[in-house]
C-alpha positions as CSV (number, residue, x, y, z in Angstrom):
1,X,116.3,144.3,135.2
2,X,115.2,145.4,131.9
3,X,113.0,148.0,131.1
4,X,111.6,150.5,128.0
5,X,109.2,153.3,127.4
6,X,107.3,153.9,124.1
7,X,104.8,155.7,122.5
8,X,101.8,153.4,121.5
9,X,99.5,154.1,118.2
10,X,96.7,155.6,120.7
11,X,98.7,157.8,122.3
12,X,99.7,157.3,125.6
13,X,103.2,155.9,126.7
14,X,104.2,152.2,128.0
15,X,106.0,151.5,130.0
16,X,107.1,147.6,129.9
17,X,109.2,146.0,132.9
18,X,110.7,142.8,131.5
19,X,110.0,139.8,134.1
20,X,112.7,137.2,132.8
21,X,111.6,134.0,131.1
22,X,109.8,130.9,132.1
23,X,110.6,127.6,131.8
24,X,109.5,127.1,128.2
25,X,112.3,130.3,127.3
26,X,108.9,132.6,126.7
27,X,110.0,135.9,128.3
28,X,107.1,138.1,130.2
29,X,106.5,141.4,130.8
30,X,104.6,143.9,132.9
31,X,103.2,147.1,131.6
32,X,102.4,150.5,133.3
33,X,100.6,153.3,131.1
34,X,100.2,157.2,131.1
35,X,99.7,159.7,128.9
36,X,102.7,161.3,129.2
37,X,106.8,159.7,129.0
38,X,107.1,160.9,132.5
39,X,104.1,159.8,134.1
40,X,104.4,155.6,132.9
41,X,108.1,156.0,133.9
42,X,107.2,157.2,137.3
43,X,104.4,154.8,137.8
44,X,107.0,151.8,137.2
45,X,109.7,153.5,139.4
46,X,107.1,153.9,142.4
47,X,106.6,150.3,142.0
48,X,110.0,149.7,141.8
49,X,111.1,151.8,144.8
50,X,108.0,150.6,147.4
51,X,107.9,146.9,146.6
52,X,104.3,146.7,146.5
53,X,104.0,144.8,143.4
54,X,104.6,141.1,144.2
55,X,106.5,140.8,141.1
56,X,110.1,140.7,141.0
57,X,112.3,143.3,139.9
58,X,115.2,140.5,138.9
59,X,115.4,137.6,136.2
60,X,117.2,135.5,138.3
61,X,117.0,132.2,138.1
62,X,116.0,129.5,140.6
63,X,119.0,128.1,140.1
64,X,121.1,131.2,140.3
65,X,119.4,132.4,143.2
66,X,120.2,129.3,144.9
67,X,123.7,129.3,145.0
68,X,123.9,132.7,145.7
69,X,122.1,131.9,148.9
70,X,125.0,128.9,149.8
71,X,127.4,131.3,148.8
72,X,125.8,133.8,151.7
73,X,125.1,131.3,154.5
74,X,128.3,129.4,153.8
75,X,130.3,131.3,156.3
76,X,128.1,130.9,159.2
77,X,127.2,127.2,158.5
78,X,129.1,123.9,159.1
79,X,130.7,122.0,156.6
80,X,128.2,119.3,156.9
81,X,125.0,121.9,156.3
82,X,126.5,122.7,153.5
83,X,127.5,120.2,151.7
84,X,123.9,118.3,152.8
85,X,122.1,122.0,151.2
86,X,124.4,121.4,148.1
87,X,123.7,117.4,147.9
88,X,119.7,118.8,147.9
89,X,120.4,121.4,146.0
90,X,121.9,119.2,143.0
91,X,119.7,116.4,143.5
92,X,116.2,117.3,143.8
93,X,115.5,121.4,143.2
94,X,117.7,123.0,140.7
95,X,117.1,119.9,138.2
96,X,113.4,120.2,138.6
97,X,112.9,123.9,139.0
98,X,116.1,125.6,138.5
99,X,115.9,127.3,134.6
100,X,112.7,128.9,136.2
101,X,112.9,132.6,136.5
102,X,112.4,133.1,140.1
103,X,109.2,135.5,140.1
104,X,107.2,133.4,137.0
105,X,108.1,130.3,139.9
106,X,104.6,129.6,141.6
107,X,102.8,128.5,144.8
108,X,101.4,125.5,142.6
109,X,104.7,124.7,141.0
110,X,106.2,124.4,144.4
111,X,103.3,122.2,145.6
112,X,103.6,119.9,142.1
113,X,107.2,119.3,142.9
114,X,106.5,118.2,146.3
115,X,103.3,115.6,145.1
116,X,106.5,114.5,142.3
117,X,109.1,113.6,145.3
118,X,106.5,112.1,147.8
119,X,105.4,110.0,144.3
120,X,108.9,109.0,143.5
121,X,109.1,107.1,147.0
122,X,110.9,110.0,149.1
123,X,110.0,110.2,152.6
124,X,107.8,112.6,153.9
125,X,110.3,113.4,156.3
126,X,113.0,114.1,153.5
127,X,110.8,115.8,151.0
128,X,110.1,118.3,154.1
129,X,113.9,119.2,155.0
130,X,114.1,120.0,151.0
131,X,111.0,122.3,150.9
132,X,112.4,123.8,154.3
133,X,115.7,124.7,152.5
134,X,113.5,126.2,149.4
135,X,111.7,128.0,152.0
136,X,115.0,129.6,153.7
137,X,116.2,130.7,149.6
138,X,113.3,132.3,149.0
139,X,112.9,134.4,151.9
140,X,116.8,135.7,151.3
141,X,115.2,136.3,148.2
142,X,112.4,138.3,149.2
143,X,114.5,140.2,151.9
144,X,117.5,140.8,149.5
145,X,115.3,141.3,146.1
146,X,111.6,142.1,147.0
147,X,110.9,138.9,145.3
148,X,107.6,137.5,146.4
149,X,107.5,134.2,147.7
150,X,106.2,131.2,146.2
151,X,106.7,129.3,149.3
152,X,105.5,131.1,151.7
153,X,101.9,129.2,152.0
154,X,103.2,126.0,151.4
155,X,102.6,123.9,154.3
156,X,103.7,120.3,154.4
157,X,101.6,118.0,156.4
158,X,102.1,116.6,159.7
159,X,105.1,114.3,160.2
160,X,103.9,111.0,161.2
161,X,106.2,110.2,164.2
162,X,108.1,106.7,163.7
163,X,108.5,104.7,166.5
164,X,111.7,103.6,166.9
165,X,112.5,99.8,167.7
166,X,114.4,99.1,170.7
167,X,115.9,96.0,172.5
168,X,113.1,95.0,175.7
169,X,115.0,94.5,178.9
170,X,115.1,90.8,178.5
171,X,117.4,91.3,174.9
172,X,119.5,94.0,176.7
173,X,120.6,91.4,179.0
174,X,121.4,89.0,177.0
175,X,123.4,91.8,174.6
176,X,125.4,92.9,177.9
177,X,126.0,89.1,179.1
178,X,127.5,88.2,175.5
179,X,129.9,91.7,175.7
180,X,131.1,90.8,178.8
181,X,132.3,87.4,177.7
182,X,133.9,88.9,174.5
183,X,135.7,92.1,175.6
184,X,137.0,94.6,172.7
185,X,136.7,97.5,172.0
186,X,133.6,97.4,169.6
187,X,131.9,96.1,173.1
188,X,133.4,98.9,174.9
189,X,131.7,101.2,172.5
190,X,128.3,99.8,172.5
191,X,128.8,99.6,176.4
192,X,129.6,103.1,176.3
193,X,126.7,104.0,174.4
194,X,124.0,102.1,176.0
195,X,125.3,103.5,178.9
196,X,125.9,106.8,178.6
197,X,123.4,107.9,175.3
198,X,126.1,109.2,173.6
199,X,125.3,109.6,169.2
200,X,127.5,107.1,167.1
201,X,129.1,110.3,165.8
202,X,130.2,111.1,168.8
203,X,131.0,107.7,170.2
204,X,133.6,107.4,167.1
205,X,135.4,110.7,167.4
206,X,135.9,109.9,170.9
207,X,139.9,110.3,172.1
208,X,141.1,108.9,175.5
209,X,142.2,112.6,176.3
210,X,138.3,113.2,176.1
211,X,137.8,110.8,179.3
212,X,139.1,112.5,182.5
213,X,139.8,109.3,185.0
214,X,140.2,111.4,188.0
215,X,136.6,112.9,187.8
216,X,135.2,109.9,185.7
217,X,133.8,112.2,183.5
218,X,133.6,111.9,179.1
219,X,133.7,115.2,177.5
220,X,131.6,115.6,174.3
221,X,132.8,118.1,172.2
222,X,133.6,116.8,168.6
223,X,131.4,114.1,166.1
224,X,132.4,112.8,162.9
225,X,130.7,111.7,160.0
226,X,131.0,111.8,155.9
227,X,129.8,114.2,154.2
228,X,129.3,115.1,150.5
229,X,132.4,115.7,148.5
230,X,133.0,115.7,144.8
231,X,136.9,116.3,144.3
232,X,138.9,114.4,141.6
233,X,137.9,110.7,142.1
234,X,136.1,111.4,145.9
235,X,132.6,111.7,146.4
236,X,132.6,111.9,150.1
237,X,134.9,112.4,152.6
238,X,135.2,111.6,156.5
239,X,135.4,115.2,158.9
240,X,136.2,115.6,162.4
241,X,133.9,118.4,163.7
242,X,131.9,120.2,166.7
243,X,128.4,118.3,167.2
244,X,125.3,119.2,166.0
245,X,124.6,122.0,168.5
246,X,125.8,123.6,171.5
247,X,123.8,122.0,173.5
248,X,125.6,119.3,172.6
249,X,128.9,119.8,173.9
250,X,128.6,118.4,177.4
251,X,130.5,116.6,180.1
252,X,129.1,113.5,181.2
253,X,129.6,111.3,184.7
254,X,130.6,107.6,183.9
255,X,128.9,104.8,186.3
256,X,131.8,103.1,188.2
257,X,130.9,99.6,186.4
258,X,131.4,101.6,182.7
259,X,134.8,103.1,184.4
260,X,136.4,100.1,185.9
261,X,136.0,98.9,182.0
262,X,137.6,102.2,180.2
263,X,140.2,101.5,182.5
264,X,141.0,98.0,181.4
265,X,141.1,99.5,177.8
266,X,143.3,102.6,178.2
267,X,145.1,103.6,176.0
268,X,147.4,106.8,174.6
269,X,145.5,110.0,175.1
270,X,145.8,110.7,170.8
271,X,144.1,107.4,170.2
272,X,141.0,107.0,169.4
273,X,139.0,104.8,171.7
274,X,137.2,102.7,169.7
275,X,140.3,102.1,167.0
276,X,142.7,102.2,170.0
277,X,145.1,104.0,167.2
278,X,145.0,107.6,165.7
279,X,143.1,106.6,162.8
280,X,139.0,106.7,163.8
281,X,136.6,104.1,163.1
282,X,133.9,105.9,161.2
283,X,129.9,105.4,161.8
284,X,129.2,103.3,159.3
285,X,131.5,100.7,160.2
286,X,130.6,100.6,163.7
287,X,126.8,100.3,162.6
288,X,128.1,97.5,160.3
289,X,129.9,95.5,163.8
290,X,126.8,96.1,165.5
291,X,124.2,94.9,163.0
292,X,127.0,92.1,162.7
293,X,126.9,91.1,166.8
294,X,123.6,91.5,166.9
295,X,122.9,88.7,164.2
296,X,125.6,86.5,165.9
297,X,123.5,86.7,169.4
298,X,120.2,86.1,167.5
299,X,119.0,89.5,168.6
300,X,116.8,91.7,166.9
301,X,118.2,94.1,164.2
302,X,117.9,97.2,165.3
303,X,120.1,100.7,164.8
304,X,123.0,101.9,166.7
305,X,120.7,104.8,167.6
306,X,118.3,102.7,169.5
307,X,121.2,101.9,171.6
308,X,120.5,106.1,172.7
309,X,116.6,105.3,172.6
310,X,117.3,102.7,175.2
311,X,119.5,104.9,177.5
312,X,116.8,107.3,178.4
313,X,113.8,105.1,178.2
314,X,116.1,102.9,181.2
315,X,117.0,106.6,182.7
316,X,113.0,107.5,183.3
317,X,112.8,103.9,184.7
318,X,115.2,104.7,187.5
319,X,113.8,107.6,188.2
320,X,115.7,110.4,186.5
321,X,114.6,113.6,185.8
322,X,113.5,114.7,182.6
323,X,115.8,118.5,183.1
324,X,119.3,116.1,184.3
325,X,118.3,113.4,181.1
326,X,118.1,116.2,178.8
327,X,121.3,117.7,179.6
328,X,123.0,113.8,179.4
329,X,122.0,113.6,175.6
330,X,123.0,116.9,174.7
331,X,119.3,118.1,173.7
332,X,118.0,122.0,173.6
333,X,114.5,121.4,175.4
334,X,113.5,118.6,177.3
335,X,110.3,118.4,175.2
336,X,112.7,116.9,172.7
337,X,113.7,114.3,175.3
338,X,110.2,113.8,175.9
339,X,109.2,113.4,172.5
340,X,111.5,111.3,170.6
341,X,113.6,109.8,173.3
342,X,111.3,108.1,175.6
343,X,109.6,104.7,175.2
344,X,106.8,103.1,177.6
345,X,106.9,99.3,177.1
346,X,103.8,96.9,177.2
347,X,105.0,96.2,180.9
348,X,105.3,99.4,182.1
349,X,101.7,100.3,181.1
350,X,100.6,97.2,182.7
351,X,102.3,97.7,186.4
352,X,101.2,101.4,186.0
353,X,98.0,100.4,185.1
354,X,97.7,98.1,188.2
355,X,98.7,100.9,190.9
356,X,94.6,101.7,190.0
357,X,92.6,100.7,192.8
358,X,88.8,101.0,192.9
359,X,87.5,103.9,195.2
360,X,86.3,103.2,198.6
């Protein structure tokens, strides 16, 4: 913070609080004014010591603010948050609005650089997890520096919801007639998926020493996926790590069908079930064998993920309840079950539909 007091040709005193520069390198100021030395300097500490100007008292940067912030939240978040706030971080804000000083940065700017990413063909989805991560900077910077926030009435809009494309009943079949006919242990995995809901992240840091044969239980308690990582010659890197919540970590029951199969395939407890050695097979690749079957059995193409969508859409069918479902997949709320999890086919409606009778 910079700050001087003079004497101005009519007399009173000014007191000028230097506010940093913009973008264009033009530095601002704010003044305060009295007719005596003493009475501008304490009318620009009372604003400094009440934070009731909504001006900052710092010239730090956006950019400079930002990785401050990582550098805070680092120790308390995964591996994977941060290097997916640092890939945003790089990418998308601190090229775009990173030389501003942080309290000339305005509600408009912030709204200008979302209308520039939707433009540039960034989902709305996306553009909203970066403007959530602005968000959480700027309100350490507010707490920390009584910086006002530029974000703070930014609202994006509503998330359309995309429906997500699953295999009917009919193509389920005819997936689970050709992996019984060609047993290995990429069928074992999308068996294990479809039939349990477990995440591909998951699925592929799965261990025989998480499947407990006397109980016929799978324990959930590690994911692995590749994250951002620019070391020497590597820009990614593949990490073994505890799922995306805690709700997450679960133990699940295995049907006896699903069991009878695991044990077929057994294997040392260190290996990895779907590599059957200690090295893992990581998501991509097993999205790339799936996408690869699927062509092969003139199915659909759909995602690995839908192979989750499916398992509690078939669960509702047979009557589960939404609580015991929720717990299966490893989600928070059941409303997120609900919401994102559960699919009503064409023929569902239509035998629901027909349990209508007209009224006596």
């Amino acid at each position: 913070m910079n700050r001087n007091i003079y004497q101005r040709r009519d007399g009173r005193f000014e007191a000028r609080l230097s506010l940093g520069k913009d973008e264009n390198g033009k530095r601002h100021y704010r003044s305060f004014y009295g007719s005596t030395y003493a009475e501008a300097e304490n009318k620009l500490l009372s604003v400094q010591e009440k934070h009731c100007f909504d001006i900052s008292l710092t010239e730090i940067t956006v950019k400079e603010l930002s990785y401050e912030y990582l550098q805070v939240v680092r120790a308390r978040l995964k591996e994977s948050s941060i290097a997916n706030y640092s890939m945003k971080l790089e990418k998308h804000i601190i090229p775009e609005l990173g030389n501003i000083t942080c309290c000339l940065l305005r509600s408009s700017d912030v709204s200008e650089f979302i209308d520039r990413k939707l433009k540039s063909g960034l989902s709305a989805r996306y553009v909203s997890d970066i403007v959530v991560l602005l968000k959480s900077i700027f309100r350490y910077a507010s707490r920390t520096y009584g910086i006002k926030n530029p974000t703070e009435a930014i609202a994006m809009s509503k998330r359309t919801k995309t429906e997500i494309e699953i295999l009917n009943s009919d193509q389920q079949t005819k997936l689970l007639n050709y992996l019984r006919g060609s047993i290995s242990l990429t069928s074992l995995g999308i068996c294990i998926s479809l039939y349990t809901g477990i995440r591909i992240g998951e699925l592929c840091a799965l261990q025989w020493r998480d499947i407990d044969f006397d109980n016929c239980t799978i324990k959930i308690s590690k994911t692995i996926q590749r994250i951002q990582h620019n070391v020497g010659n590597k820009k990614t890197k593949l990490i073994i790590t505890e799922p995306k919540s805690q709700s997450s970590v679960r133990t699940i029951p295995i049907p006896r069908f699903l069991m009878e199969m695991l044990c077929k395939a057994k294997s040392s407890s260190e290996c990895f079930v779907l590599s059957g050695n200690n090295k893992p097979v990581e998501p991509r690749a097993m999205q790339y064998r799936f996408a690869k079957l699927l062509k092969k059995v003139n199915l659909p193409s759909v995602h690995f993920h839908s192979l989750r969508h499916a398992f509690a859409t078939n669960c509702i069918a047979l009557g589960f309840d939404v609580k015991t479902l929720s717990e299966i997949l490893g989600h928070s709320s059941v409303e997120i079950t609900l919401n994102r999890y559960v699919h009503s086919s064409m023929d569902r409606k239509r035998a629901y539909m027909g349990l209508l009778k007209w009224a006596a």
